[in-house]
N, C-alpha and C positions, 0 to 999 in steps of 0.2 A: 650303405649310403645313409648319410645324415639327416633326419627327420630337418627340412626346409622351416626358418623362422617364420612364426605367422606376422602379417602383419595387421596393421592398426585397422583396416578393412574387413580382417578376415573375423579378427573381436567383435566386432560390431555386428559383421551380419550370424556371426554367433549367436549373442546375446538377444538378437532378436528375434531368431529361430528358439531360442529357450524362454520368451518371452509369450510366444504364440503358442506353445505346445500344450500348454495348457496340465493338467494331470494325467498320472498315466494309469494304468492296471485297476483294480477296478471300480475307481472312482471314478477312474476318466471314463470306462464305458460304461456305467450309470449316467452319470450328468449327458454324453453324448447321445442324444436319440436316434441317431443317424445311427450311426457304429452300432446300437446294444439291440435294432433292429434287425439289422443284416445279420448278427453273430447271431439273434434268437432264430434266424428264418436257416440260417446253415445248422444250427444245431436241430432244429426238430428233422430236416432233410436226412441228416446224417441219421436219425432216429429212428425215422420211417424206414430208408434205405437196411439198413439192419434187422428192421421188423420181417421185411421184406424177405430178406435172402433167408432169415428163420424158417419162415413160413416153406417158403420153395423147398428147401431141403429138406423139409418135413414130407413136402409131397412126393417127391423123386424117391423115398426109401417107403413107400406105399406098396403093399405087393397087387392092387387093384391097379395102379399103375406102372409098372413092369409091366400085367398081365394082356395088358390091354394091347387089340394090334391096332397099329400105326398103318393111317391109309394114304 
């Protein structure tokens, strides 16, 4: 099927969707403090998250913890 002609309404609300958008990648989330807030607070999350599950499977291969009974 043939890609439908745009018309003289769909340019416009183009242009003005590329008019708002402002910059993208990483200028845009510098200048953005909203966005480079939330991407810092998911990144240390995911950071932590990771420290996290280190840590644990460090403890689980412990032979003081094997050893130990479970009440």
């Amino acid at each position: 099927m043939a890609p439908a002609a745009s018309s003289q309404f769909d340019e416009a609300a183009l242009q003005r969707r590329m008019s708002m958008m402002g910059s993208s990648g990483w200028t845009g989330l510098v200048r953005n403090l909203r966005v480079f807030g939330i991407a810092s607070f998911a990144c240390i999350g995911g950071l932590l998250y990771g420290y996290n599950q280190g840590v644990f499977s460090g403890l689980l291969t412990m032979t003081s913890f094997g050893n130990r009974e479970h009440t």
